[in-house]
Biopython code that builds the backbone (N, CA, C, O; Angstrom):
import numpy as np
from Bio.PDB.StructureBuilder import StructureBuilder

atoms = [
    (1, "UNK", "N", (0.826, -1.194, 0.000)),
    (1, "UNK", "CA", (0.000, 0.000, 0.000)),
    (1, "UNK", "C", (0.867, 1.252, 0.000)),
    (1, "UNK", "O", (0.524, 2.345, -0.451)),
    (2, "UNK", "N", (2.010, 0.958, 0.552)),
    (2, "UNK", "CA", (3.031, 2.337, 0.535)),
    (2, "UNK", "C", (3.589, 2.663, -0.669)),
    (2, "UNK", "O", (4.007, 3.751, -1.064)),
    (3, "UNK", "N", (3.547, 1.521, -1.246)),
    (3, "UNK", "CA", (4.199, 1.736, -2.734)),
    (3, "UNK", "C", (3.686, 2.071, -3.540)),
    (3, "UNK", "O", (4.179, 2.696, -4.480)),
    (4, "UNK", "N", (2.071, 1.622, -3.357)),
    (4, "UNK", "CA", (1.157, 2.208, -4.743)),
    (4, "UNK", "C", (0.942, 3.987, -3.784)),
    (4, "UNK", "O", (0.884, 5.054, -4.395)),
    (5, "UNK", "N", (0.892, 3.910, -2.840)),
    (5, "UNK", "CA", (0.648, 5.488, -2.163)),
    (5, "UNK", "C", (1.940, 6.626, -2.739)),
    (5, "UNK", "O", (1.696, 7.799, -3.023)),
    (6, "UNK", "N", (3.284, 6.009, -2.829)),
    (6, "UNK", "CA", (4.167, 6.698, -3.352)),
    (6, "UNK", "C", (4.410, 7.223, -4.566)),
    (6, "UNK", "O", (4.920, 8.329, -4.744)),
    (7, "UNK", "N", (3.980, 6.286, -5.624)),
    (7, "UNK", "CA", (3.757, 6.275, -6.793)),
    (7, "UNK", "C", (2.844, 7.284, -7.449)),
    (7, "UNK", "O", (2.995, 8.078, -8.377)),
    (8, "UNK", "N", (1.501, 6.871, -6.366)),
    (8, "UNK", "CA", (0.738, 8.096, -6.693)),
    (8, "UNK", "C", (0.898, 9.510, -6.614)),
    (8, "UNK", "O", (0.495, 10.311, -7.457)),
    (9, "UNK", "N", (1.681, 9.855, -5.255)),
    (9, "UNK", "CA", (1.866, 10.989, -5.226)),
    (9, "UNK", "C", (3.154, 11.620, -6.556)),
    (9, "UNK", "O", (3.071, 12.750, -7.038)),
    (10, "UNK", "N", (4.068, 10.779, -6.876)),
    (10, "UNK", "CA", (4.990, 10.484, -7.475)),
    (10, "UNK", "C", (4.117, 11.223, -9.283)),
    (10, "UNK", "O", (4.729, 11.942, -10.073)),
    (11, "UNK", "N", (2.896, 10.826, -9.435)),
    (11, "UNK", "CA", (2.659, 10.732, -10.680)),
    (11, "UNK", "C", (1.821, 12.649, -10.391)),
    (11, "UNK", "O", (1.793, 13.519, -11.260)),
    (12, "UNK", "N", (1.305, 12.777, -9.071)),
    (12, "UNK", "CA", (0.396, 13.919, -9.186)),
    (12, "UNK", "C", (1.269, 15.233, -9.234)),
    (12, "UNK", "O", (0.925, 16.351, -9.618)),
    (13, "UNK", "N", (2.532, 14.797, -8.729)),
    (13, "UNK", "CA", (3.472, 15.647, -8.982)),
    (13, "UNK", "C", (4.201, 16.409, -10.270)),
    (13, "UNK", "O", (4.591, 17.567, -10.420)),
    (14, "UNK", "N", (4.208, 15.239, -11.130)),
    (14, "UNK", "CA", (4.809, 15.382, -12.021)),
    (14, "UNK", "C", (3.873, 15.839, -12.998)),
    (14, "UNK", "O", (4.373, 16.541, -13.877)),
    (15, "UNK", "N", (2.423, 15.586, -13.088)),
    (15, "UNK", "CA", (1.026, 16.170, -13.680)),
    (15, "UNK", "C", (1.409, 17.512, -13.180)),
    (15, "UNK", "O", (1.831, 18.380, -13.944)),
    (16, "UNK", "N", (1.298, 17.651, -12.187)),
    (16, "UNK", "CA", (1.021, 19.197, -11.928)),
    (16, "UNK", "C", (2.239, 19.814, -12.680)),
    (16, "UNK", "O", (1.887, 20.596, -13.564)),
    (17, "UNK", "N", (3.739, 19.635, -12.530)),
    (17, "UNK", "CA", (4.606, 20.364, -13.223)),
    (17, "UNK", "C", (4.600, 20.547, -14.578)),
    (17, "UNK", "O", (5.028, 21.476, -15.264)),
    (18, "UNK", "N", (3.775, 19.007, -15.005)),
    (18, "UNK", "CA", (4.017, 18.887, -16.545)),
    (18, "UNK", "C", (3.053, 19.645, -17.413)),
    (18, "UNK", "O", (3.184, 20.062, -18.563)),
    (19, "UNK", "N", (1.980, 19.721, -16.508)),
    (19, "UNK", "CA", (0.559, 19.430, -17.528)),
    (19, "UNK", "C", (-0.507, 18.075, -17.800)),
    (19, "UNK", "O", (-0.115, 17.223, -18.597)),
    (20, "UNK", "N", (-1.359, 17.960, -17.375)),
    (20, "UNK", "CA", (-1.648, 16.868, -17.440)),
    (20, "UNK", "C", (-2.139, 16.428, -18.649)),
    (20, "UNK", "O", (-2.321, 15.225, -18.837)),
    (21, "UNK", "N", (-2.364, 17.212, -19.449)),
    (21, "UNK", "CA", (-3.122, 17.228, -20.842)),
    (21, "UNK", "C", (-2.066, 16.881, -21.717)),
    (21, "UNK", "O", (-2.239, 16.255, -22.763)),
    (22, "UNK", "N", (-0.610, 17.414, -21.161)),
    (22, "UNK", "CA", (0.022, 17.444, -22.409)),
    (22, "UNK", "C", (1.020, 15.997, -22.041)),
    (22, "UNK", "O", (1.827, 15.493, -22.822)),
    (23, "UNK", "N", (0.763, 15.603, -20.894)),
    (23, "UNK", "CA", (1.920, 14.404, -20.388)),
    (23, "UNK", "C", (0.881, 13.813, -20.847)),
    (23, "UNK", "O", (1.214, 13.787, -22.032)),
    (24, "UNK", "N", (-0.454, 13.155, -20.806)),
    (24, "UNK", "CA", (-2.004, 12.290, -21.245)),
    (24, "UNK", "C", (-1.629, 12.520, -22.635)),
    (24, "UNK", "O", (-1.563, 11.408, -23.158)),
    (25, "UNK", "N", (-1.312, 13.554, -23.600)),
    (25, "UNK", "CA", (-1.080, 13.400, -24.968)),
    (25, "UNK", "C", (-0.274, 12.825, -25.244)),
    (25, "UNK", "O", (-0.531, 11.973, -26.096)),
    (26, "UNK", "N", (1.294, 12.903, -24.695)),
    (26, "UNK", "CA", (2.347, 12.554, -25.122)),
    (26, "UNK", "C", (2.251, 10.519, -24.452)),
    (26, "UNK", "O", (2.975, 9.675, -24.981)),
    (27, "UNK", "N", (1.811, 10.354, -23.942)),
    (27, "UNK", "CA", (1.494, 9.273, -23.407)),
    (27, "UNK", "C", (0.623, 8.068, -24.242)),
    (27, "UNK", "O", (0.885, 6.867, -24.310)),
    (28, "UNK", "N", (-0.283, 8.671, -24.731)),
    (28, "UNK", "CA", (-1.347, 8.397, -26.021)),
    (28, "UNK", "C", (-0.236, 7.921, -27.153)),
    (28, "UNK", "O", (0.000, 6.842, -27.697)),
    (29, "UNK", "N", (0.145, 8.815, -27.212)),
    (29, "UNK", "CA", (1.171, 8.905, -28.874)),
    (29, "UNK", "C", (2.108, 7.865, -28.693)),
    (29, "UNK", "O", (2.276, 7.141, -29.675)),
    (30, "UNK", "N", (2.764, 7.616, -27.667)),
    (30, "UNK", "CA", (3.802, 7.028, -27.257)),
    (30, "UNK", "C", (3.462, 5.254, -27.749)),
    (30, "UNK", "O", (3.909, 4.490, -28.604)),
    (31, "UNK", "N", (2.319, 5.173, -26.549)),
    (31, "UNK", "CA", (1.613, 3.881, -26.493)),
    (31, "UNK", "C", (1.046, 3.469, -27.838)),
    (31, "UNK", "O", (1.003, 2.310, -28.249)),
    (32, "UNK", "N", (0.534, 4.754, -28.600)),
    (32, "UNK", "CA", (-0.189, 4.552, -30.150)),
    (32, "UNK", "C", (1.075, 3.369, -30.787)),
    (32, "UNK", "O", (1.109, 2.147, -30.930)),
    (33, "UNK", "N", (2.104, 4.604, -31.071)),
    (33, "UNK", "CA", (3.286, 4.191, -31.845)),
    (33, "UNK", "C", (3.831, 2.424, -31.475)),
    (33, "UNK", "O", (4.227, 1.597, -32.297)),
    (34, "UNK", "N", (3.693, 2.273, -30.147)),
    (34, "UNK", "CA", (3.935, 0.642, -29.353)),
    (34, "UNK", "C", (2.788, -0.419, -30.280)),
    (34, "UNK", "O", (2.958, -1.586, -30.633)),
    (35, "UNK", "N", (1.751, 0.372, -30.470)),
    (35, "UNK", "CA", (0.693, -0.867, -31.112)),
    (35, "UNK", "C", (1.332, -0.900, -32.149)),
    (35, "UNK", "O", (1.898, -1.978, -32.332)),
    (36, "UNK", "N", (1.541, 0.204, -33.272)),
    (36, "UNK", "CA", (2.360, -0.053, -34.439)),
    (36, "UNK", "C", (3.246, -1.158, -34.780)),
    (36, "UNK", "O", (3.471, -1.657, -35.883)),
    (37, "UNK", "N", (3.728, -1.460, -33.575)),
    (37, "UNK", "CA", (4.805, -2.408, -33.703)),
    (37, "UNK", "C", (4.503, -3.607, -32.986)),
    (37, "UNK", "O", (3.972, -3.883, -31.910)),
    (38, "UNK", "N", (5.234, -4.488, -34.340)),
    (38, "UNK", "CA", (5.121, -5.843, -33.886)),
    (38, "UNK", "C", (5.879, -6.676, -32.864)),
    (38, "UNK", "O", (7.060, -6.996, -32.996)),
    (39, "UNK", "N", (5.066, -7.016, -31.784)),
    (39, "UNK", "CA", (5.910, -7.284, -30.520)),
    (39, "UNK", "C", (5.021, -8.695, -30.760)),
    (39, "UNK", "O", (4.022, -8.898, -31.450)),
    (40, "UNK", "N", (6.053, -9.849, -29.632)),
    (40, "UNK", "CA", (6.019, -11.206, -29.937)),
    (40, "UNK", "C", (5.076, -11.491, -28.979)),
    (40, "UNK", "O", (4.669, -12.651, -29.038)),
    (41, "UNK", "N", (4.470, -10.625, -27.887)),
    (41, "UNK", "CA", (3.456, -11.151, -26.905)),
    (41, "UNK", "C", (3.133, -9.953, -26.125)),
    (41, "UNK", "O", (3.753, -8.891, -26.074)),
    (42, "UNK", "N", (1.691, -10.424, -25.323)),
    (42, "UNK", "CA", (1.210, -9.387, -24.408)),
    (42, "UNK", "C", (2.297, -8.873, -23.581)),
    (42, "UNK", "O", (2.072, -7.678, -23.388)),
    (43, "UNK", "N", (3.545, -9.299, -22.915)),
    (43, "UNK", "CA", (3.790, -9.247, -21.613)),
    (43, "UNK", "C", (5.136, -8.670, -22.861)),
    (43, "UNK", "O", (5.842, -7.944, -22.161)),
    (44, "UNK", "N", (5.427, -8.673, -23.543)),
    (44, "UNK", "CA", (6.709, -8.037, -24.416)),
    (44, "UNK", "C", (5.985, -6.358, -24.237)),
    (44, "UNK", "O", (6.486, -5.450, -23.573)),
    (45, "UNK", "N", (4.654, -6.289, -25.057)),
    (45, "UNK", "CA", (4.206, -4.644, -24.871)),
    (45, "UNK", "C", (3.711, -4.168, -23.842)),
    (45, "UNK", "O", (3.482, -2.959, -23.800)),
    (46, "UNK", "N", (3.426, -4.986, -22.772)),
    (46, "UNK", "CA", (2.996, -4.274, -21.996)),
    (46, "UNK", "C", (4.618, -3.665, -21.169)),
    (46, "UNK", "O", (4.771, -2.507, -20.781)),
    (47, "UNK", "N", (5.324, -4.408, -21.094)),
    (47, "UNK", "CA", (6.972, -4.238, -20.390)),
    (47, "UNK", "C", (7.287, -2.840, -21.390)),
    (47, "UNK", "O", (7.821, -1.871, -20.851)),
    (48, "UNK", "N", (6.915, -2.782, -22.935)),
    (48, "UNK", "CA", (7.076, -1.390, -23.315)),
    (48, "UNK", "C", (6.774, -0.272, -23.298)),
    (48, "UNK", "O", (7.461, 0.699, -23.612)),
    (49, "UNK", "N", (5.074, -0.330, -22.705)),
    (49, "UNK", "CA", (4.370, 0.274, -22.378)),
    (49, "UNK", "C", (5.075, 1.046, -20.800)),
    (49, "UNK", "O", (5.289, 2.225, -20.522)),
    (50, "UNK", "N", (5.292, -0.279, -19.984)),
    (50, "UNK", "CA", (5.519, 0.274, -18.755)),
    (50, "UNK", "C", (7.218, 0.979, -18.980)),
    (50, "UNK", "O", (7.677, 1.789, -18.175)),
    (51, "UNK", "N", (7.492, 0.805, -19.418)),
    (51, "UNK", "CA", (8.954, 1.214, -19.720)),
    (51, "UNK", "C", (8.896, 3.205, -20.158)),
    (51, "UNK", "O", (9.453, 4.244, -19.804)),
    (52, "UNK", "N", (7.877, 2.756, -21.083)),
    (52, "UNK", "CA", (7.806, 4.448, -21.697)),
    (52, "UNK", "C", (7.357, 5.078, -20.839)),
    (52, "UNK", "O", (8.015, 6.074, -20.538)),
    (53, "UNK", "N", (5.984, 4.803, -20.006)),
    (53, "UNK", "CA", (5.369, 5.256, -18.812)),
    (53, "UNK", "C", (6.642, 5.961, -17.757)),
    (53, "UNK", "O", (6.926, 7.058, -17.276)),
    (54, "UNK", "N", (7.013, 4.967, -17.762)),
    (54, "UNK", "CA", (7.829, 5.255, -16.288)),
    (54, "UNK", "C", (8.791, 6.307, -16.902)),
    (54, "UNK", "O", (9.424, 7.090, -16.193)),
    (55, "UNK", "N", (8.866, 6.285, -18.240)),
    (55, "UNK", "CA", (10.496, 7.112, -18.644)),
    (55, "UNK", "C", (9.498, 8.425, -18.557)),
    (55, "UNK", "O", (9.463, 9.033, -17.487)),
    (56, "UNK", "N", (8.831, 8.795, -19.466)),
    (56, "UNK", "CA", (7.728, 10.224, -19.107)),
    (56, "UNK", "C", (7.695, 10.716, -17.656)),
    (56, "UNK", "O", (8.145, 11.834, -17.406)),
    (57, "UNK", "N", (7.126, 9.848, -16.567)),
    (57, "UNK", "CA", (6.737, 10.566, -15.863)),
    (57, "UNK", "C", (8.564, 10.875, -14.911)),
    (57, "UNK", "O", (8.988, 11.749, -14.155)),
    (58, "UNK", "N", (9.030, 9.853, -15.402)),
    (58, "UNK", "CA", (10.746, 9.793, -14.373)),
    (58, "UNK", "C", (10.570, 9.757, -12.951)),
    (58, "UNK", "O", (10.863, 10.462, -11.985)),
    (59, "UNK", "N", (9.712, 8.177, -13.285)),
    (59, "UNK", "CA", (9.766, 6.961, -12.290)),
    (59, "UNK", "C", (11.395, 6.446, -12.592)),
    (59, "UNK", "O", (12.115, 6.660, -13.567)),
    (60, "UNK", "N", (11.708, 5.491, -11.018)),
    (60, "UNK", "CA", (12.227, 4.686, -11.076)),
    (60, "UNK", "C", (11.699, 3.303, -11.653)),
    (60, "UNK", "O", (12.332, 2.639, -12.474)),
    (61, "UNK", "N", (10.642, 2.998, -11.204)),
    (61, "UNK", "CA", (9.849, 2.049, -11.330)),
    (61, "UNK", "C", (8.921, 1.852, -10.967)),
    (61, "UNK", "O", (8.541, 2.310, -9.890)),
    (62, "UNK", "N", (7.960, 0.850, -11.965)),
    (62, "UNK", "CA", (6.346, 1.145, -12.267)),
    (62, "UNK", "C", (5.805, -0.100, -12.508)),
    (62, "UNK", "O", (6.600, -1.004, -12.765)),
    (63, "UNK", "N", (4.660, -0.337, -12.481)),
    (63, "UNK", "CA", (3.628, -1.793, -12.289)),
    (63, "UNK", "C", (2.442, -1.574, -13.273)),
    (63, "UNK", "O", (2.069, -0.424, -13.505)),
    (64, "UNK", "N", (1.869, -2.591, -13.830)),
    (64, "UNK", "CA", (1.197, -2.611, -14.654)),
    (64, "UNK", "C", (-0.153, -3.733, -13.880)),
    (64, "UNK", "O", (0.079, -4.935, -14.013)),
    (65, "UNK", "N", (-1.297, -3.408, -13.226)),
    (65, "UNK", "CA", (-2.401, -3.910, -13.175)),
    (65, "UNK", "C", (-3.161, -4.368, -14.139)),
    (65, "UNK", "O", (-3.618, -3.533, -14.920)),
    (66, "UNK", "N", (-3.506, -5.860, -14.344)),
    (66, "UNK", "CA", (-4.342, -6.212, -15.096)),
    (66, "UNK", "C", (-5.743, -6.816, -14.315)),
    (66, "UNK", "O", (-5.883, -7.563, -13.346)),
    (67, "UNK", "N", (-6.698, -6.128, -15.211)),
    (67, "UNK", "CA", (-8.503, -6.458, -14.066)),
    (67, "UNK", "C", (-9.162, -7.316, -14.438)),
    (67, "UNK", "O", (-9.280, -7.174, -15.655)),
    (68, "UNK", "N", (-9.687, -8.163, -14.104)),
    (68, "UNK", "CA", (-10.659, -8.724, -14.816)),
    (68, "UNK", "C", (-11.871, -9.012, -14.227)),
    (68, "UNK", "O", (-11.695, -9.268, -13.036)),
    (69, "UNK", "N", (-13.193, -9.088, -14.607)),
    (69, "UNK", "CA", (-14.085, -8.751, -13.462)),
    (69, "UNK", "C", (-15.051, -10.290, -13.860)),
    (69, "UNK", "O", (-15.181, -10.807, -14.969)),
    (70, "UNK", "N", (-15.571, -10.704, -12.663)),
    (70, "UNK", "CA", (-16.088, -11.863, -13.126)),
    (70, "UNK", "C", (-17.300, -11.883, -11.614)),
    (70, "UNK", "O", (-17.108, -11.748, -10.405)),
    (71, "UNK", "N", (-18.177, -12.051, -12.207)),
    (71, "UNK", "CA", (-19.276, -12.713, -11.517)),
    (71, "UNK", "C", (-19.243, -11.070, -10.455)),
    (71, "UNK", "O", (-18.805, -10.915, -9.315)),
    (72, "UNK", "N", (-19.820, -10.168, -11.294)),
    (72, "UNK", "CA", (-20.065, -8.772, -10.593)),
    (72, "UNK", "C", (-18.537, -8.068, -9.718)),
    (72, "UNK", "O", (-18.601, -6.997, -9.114)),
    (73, "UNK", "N", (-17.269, -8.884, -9.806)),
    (73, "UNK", "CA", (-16.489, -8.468, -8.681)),
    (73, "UNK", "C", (-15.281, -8.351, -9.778)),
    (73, "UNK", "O", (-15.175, -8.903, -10.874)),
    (74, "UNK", "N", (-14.512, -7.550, -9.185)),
    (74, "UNK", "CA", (-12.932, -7.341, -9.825)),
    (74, "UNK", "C", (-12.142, -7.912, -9.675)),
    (74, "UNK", "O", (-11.820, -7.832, -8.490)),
    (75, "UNK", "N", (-11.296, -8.772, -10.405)),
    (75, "UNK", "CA", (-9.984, -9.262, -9.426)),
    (75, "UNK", "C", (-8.478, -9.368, -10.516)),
    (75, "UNK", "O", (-8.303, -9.724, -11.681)),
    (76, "UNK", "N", (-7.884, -9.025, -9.784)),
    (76, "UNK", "CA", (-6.647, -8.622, -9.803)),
    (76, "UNK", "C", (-5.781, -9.873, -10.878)),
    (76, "UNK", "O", (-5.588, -10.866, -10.176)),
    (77, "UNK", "N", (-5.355, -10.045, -11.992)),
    (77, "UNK", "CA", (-4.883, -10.964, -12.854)),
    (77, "UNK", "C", (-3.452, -11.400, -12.781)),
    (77, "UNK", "O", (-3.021, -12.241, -13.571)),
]
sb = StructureBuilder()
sb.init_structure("model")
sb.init_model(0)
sb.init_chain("A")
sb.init_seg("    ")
for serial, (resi, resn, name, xyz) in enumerate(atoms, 1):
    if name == "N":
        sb.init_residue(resn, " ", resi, " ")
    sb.init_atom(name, np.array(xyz, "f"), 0.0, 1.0, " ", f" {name:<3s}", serial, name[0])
structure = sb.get_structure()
């Protein structure tokens, strides 16, 4: 819980300096350009995904949640 609490503050920070519109654009584009390309599996783009993420906001390091919801409830993949 401390870690996703750090992170967060970690990301509201860097919104506020950046812009959030324009870090959410550049973020879009980034991830767009990742579909473009042919990667050999889910867990290859998503590691690129989280890679670019983290380089934008200038994380050390970052986690990727996957949801899946079944029988009315969420759970964690």
């Amino acid at each position: 819980m401390g870690l996703l609490q750090t992170h967060a503050e970690m990301v509201e920070r860097v919104i506020s300096e950046v812009g959030g519109e324009l870090l959410e654009i550049k973020m879009l584009s980034e991830i767009s350009d990742l579909l473009n390309e042919r990667t050999e599996s889910l867990q290859t783009f998503l590691t690129k995904v989280l890679s670019k993420a983290t380089e934008l906001i200038g994380a050390d390091t970052g986690s990727i949640a996957m949801v899946t919801e079944r029988d009315g409830q969420k759970w964690l993949v």
